[in-house]
Every structure is written in C-alpha cells, then in structure tokens.
N, C-alpha and C positions, 0 to 999 in steps of 0.2 A: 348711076354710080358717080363719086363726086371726091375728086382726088382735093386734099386741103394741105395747108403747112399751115399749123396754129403755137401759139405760146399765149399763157392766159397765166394770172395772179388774183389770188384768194387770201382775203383779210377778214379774219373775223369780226363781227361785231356790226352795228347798227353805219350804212354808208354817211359819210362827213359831209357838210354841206362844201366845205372847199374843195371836195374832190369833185361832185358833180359840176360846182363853177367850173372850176379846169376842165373838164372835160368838153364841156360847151363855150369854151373861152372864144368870141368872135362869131359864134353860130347862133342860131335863131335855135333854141330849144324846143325839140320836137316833144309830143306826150310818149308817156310811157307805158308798152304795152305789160300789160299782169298776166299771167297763165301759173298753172299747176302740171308739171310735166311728171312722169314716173319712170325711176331708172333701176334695172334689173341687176343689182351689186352682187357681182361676182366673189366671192371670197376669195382674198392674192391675188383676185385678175385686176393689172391694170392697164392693158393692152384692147380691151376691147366694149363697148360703151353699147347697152342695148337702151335704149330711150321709146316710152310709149307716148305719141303729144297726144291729150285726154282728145278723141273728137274725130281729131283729123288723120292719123295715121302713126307709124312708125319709123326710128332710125337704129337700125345696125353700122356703129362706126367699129373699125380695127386700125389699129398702130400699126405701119410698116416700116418703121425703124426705131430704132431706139434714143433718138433724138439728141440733140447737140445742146451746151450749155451756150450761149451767144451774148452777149458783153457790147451792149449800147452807150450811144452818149448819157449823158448824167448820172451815169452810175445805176441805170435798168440795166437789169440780170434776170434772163430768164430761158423757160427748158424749150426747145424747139423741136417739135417733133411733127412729122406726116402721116396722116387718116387717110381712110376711105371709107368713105360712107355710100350702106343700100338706103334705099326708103320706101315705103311701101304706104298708099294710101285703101287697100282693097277693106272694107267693111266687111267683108267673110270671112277674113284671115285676121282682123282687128277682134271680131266677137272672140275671141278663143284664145288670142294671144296671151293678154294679159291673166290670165289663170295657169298658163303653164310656167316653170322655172326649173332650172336645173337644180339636184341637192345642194341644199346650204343654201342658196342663194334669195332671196327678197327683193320684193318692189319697196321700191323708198320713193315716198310724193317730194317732189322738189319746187316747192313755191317761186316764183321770176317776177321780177316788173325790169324790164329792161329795156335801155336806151340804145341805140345803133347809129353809127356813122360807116358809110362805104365810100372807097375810092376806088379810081379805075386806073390801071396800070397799065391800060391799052396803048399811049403815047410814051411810055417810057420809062415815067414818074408818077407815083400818088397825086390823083388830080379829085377832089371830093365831088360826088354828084348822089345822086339818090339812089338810098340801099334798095338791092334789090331790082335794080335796074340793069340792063341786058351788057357786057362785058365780056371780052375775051378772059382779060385776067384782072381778077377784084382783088379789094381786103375790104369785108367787114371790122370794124373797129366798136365793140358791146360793152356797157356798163351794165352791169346788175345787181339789183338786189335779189339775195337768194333765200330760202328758209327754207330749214329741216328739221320737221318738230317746232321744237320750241329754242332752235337754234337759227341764230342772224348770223349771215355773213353776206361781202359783196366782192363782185369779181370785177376784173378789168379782163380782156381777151380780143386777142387777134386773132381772125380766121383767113388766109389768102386762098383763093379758088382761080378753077381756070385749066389755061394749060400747064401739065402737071409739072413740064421743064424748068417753067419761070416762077414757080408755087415760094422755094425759098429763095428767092432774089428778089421778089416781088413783097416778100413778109417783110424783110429786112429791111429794104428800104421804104414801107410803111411804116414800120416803128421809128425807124430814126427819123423822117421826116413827121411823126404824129407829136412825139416827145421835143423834137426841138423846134417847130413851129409855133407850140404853146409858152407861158412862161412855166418853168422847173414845176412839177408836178408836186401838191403837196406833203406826199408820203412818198418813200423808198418803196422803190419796186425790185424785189430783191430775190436772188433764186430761193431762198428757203421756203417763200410764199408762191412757187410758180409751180403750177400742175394741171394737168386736163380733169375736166368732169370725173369720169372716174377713176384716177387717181384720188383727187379730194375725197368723195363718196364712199372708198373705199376707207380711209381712216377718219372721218366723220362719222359712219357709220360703226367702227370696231372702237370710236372714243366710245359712244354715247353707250354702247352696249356691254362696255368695261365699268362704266363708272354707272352703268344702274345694276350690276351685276352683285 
C-alpha cells in the first residue's frame, strides 16, 4: 500500500518542443519509456482509479480527501489531492481481471511515452537523484505524452511518496523548488487544466462519447 500527495496538469494536443526543453533544462535527457495502460472509467467516479499495466500487474488508487486548490510561484495553480494506492502483480488474478467491470463502466487503452525526474526529500529539501531509487520521502516529477483513440494530449504530474506525514510538505516544496529552479516554464499551468487520471478520463471519455453520439 502506498500513501501519495499528487497534482498533475493536462493540455490537450500534440507536447511542444519548448516544453520538453524546459523540462530537461540543465539535465542530461534520459529516453522515454512507451507503454499502453488500461483504465476501468467509472461513470461520475472520480475518486477512485482502477489501472490494468498490460503484462505486469495491477493498481487500485482511491482519493482520501478531497484536495486543496494551492497557488505557486509564477502563477502554477493547481488541485492537490492524497491517494492510496493497492497493486497487485499475481497472474491468476490478472487472467480474469480485465474482463470483469462493474455496470456502465469500460476499459479505455491509455497510450504513454513518459519522461520522469525523482528527488529525495530525505535531508529536508528536494535533492534530484535517480527515479525509482530507495528513499524515505520522494517526489516523482513525469512528463507525458498520452493518447486516447485518436486523441493527443500531454500531462505534466507530481507524485510525493513515503512517509504519509511529510507527503504534502514534501509536494509543495517540490513544485516550488522544480518551477523556480528552471527558467518560467513555457505555458500556464493553470487550475482549469489540473486533474488526476481519472478525473481527466472521466470527461475525456463522456467528450468523445457525446460528440460521436
């Protein structure tokens, strides 16, 4: 189980190349990994994210508060909300999963090639070392490109992990320290574009199904 405090922003449309400069501004640009993930859209749920990764296993995340709006340097705005996430890698329970849904509800394939940067918050302050690497209290920092259909969009997202006390004081001051370390990022990051996975999915999915309807 894996307690998180995230805030993440979705812009539609093909990613800019000025955004990923900025993103890597000063860093040695790692490759980017591609996957096809499939996520079980709830109809008016947007508290709880069921994700199938193709292969290797499962995540069941739920929202445990209803998340705070929070007001950065340069004018980033965005929703701050805490997860917890199971995962499960058992292949018995993977054969069978992805065929069951609750009524109403659909698997949508989510296409990624995403970039990650991690810092460790274990001395205090956001210190960059390699994602994925062992820490009391992290933040992932993700660029992605996403597809749904034959729709492009790309997301920017903070994930802080760890211990669950330090999660929002730990995110907070990854963002401020990720945003003003760089120079001013080329786009607004603005609360009207800020939403978790399923959030987005959920009116990404109720567009496309309006306007083929």
């Amino acid at each position: 189980m894996l307690h998180t405090a995230e805030i993440r922003w979705f812009v539609p449309g093909s990613l800019p190349g000025p955004v990923l400069d900025w993103f890597w501004q000063g860093k040695t640009a790692q490759p980017a990994g591609a996957r096809e993930d499939r996520y079980l859209v709830l109809p008016g749920c947007e508290t709880v994210g069921v994700k199938l990764r193709v292969g290797t296993g499962f995540d069941v995340k739920a929202r445990v508060d209803c998340g705070v709006v929070r007001e950065y340097p340069l004018g980033v705005v965005g929703l701050v909300e805490r997860w917890v996430k199971w995962s499960c890698d058992d292949p018995r329970l993977l054969s069978g999963f992805a065929d069951a849904s609750a009524d109403g509800a659909a698997w949508v394939g989510v296409w990624k090639e995403r970039r990650l940067r991690g810092f460790s918050l274990d001395s205090g302050s956001p210190v960059e070392f390699t994602a994925y690497a062992s820490t009391r209290v992290g933040c992932h920092v993700e660029l992605t490109r996403v597809r749904v259909g034959d729709m492009d969009a790309w997301t920017l997202g903070l994930e802080a992990y760890g211990v669950p006390q330090r999660l929002r004081e730990a995110l907070d001051q990854t963002v401020a320290a990720f945003f003003t370390t760089l120079p001013p990022p080329p786009v607004l990051f603005v609360r009207s574009a800020s939403a978790s996975y399923p959030a987005w999915l959920a009116r990404v999915t109720s567009s496309v199904s309006t306007s083929g309807s």
